[in-house]
N, C-alpha and C positions, 0 to 999 in steps of 0.2 A: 504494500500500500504506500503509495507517494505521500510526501509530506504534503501535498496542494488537498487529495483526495479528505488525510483525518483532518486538514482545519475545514475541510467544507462539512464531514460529520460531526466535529466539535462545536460548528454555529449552528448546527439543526438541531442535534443534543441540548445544547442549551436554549434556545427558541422554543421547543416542543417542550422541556422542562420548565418553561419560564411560564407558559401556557396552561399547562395540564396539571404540576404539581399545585396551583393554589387552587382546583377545584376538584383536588382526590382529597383535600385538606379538608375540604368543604362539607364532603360525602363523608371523611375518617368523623367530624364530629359531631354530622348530625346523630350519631351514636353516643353520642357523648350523654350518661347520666347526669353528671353534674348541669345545676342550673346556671352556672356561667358559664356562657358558650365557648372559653378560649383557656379554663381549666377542664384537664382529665379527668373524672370521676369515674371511670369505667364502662365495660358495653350495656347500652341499653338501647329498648327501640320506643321509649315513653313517650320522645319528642312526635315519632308519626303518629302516636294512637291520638295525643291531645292536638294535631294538627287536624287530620281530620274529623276531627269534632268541636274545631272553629267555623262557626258561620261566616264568620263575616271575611276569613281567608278564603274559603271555599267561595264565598257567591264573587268576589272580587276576583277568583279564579275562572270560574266558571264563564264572569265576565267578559274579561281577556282574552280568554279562548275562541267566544264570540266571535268575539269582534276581527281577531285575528285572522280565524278563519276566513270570515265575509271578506273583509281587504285584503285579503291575500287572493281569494279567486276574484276579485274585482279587479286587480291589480293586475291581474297575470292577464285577463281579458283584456282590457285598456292597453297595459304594455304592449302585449303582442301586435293588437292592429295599428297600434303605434310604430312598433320595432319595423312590421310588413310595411307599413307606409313609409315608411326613410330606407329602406333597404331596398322596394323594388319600386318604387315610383319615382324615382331618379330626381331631376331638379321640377320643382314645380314654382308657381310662383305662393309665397309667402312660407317653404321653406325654412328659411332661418327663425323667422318668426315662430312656426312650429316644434322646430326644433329646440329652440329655448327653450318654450310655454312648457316643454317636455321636461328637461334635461334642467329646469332653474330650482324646483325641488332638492336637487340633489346638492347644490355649493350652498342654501341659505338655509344661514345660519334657524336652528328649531325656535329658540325664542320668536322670531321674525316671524317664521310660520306660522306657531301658535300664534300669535299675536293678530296676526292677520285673519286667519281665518275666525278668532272671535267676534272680529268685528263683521267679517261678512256674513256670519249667522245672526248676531247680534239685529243688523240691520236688514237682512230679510225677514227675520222676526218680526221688527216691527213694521214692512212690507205688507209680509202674507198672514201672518201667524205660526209661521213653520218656521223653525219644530220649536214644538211650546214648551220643550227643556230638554235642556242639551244632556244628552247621554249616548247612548247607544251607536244612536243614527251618524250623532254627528264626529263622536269620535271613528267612525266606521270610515267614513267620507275623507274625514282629516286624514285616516292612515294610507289610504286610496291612493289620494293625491299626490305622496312623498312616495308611496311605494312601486309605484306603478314605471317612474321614472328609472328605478334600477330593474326593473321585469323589460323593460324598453333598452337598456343600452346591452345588455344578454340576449334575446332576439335578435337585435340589429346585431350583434356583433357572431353570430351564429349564422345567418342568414346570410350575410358577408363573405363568410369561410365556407360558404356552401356551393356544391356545382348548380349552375341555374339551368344546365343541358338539361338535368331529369326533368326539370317541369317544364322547358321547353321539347320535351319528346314527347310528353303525357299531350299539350296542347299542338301539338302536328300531330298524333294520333286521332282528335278531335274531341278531346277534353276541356270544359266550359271554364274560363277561368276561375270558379268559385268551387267548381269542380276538382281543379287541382289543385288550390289550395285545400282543400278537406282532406285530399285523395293523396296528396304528395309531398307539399310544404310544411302541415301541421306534426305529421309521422316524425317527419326529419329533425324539425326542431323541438320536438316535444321531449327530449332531455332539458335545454335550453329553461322550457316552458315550466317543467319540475323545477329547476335551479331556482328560479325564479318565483315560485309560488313557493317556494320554503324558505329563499330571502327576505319575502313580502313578510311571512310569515312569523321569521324572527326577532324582524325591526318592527311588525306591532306590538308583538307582544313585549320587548323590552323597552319600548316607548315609556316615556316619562313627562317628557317638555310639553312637548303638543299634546297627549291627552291631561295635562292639566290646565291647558287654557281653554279646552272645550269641550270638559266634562262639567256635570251638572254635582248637586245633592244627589245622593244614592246611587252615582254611576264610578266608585272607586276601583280602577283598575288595578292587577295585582302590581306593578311596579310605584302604583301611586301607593297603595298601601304598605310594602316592603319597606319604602322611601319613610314614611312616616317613623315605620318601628324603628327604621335604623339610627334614623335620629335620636332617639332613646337609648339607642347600645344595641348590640346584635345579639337576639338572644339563642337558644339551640331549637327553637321550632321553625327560625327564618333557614337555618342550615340544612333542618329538613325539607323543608318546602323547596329550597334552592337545589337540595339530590333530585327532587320527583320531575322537577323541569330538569334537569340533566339527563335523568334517564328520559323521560319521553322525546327532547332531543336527539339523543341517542339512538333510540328505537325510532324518530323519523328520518333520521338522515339516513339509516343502513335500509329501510323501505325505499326508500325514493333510489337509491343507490343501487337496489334490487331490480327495480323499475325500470330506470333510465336503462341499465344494462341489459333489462333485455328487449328494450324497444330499440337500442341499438344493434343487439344481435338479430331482429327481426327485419331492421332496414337493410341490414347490411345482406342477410339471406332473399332477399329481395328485389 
């Protein structure tokens, strides 16, 4: 092994460790018996029995999930015909303009977001009367908006890297162009499409800024709530709670990773 090969293993060793070790630390204590969360007190699994038999972590979860969900398939939808419109619609006129309106999400700063979009509920509020308190809906919309733009530059940059002969053979075979995209384009990029709807997925749910300038009474999301206790000191039911999103993490990305693998071995046998 060349010396160039271990210092390129010894900064991935340490990156991967830098990484991963503070949140096996995480998982080592939510087992932790003692009630201060950053002394030993031995194994115990007390912290998940009294977690879940918190209401108000559960419905703040249960929440989150929500909403995650919905903006994340709304996101992944929006991006895509996004991604498909700057990738094969070549120069159109208002372009650039599009492409901001897309891609401006993604540099500004969350405070600014949040901030803005209160005011544009705020004052359709007092417009229509919609929506007569901000919760669900409107954190749903907010997370949309910001998400949609990173499901947009993963299309596009997918789409990009792709042969356009297949879909131009499907349409000289005589295939309707909406035809070929159901039939050709969405196969292809629907790893892409995964990536992208699990990205949506994990920037709503660890949202914080923006779901607190456009959440209501009664709409505490679980990062809004965490944020609260932490304030107070971190006790060993946030440890726990912080394992049970690691493992469902865990178990979505090795699904999706399942997925994409074998829609890729299915285009490729194809």
């Amino acid at each position: 092994m060349t010396h160039h090969s271990r210092f390129i293993i010894s900064v991935l060793s340490f990156g991967y460790a830098f990484l991963y070790i503070p949140l096996l630390l995480v998982v080592i204590y939510s087992f932790n018996d003692s009630a201060i969360a950053t002394v030993w007190g031995g194994f115990s699994t007390r912290w998940y029995g009294e977690l879940l038999q918190n209401d108000l972590i559960l419905d703040a979860a249960f929440l989150s999930l929500r909403i995650a969900v919905t903006s994340a398939t709304a996101a992944t939808i929006l991006g895509t015909m996004a991604g498909l419109v700057l990738a094969r619609f070549g120069r159109f006129k208002g372009r650039t303009l599009f492409s901001g309106m897309i891609f401006s999400p993604m540099i500004m700063p969350e405070v600014i977001t949040g901030l803005s979009l209160l005011l544009f509920f705020v004052t359709l509020q007092q417009l229509t009367g919609w929506p007569g308190q901000r919760g669900f809906s409107t954190i749903a919309i907010a997370h949309t908006t910001f998400a949609m733009a990173y499901v947009a530059v993963i299309v596009q940059s997918r789409l990009m890297a792709m042969d356009e002969s297949l879909e131009e053979a499907a349409m000289d075979l005589g295939g309707r162009p909406l035809r070929v995209v159901f039939d050709i384009t969405l196969p292809l990029i629907a790893p892409a499409m995964i990536a992208g709807w699990l990205l949506s997925f994990t920037l709503s749910l660890d949202d914080l800024v923006i779901a607190s300038f456009v959440s209501g009474p009664g709409s505490t999301t679980l990062p809004m709530y965490i944020f609260s206790k932490v304030k107070l000191g971190v006790s060993p039911d946030i440890n726990a709670l912080a394992s049970m999103i690691i493992a469902a993490v865990s178990v979505g990305v090795a699904i999706a990773w399942l997925v994409s693998r074998r829609i890729a071995r299915t285009s490729s046998n194809t």
